[in-house]
C-alpha positions in Angstrom: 39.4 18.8 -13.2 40.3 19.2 -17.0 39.1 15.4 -17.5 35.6 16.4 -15.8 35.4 19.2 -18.3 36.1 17.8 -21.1 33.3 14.8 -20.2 30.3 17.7 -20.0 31.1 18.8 -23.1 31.1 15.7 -25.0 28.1 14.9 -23.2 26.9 18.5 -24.5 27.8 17.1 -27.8 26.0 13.8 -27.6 22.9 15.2 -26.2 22.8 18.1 -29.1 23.4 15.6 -31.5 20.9 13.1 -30.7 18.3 15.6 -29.9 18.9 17.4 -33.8 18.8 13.3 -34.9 15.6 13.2 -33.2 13.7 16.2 -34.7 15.2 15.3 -38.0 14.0 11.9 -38.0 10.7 13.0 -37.0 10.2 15.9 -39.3 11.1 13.4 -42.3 8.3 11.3 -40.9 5.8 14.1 -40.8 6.4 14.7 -44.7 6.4 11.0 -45.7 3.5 10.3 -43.7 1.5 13.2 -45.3 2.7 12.6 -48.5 1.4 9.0 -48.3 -1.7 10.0 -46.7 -2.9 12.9 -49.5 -3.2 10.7 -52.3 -4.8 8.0 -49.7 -7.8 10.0 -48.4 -8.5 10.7 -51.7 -8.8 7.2 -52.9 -10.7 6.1 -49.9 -12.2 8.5 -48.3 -14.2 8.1 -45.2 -17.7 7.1 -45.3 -20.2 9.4 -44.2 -22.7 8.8 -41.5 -26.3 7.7 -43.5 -28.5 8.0 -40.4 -29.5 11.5 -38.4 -28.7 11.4 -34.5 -32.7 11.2 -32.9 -33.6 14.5 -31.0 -35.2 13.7 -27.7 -38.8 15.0 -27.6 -41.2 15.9 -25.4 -41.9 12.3 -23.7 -38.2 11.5 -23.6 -37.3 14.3 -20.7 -33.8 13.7 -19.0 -34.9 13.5 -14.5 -32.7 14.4 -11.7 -31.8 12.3 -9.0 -35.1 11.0 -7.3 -35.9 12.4 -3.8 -35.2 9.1 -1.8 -31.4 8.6 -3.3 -30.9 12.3 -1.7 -32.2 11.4 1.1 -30.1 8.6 1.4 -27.2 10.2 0.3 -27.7 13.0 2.8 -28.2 10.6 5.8 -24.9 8.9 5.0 -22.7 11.6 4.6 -24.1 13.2 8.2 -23.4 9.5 9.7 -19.7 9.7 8.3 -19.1 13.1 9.7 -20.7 12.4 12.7 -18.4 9.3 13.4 -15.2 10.9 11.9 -15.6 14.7 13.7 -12.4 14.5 15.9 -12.8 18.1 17.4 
C-alpha cells in the first residue's frame, strides 16, 4: 500500500511540475512575441482599405423565398410526414 502512495504523489509532483513548465514556457512566449511584434507593426503597418464598401440602393432590394419554392417545400415536408407518421 505504501508503494501505491508514494506513486500518486510523484505523479502529483510530475503533473505540478510540468503544468508550472507549461505556463512558464508560454508566458515567456507571450512577452517575446509582443516584444517582437511592437517594433514590427510599427515598421509595417497594415494597409488600409482604399475603396468604400457599396450601399445597396433602392433598385438593388434583398427578396424572400419565391412563392413556388414554398410551395414546394411545403408539399414535401407534408409527403415526409405523411409516409413516416407511425401512430
Amino acid at each position: 500500500m505504501e508503494s501505491v502512495n508514494q506513486q500518486f504523489i510523484e505523479a502529483g509532483t510530475l503533473m505540478i511540475a510540468g503544468m508550472v513548465f507549461v505556463f512558464a514556457f508560454l508566458g515567456i512566449l507571450v512577452v517575446f512575441i509582443n516584444t517582437v511584434l511592437v517594433p514590427l507593426s510599427k515598421k509595417f503597418p497594415d494597409p488600409q482599405p482604399t475603396h468604400k464598401p457599396k450601399k445597396l440602393t433602392k433598385t438593388a432590394k434583398v427578396e424572400g423565398i419565391q412563392p413556388n419554392v414554398v410551395a414546394a417545400i411545403s408539399a414535401a415536408v407534408s409527403n415526409f410526414r405523411q409516409k413516416h407518421n407511425k401512430e
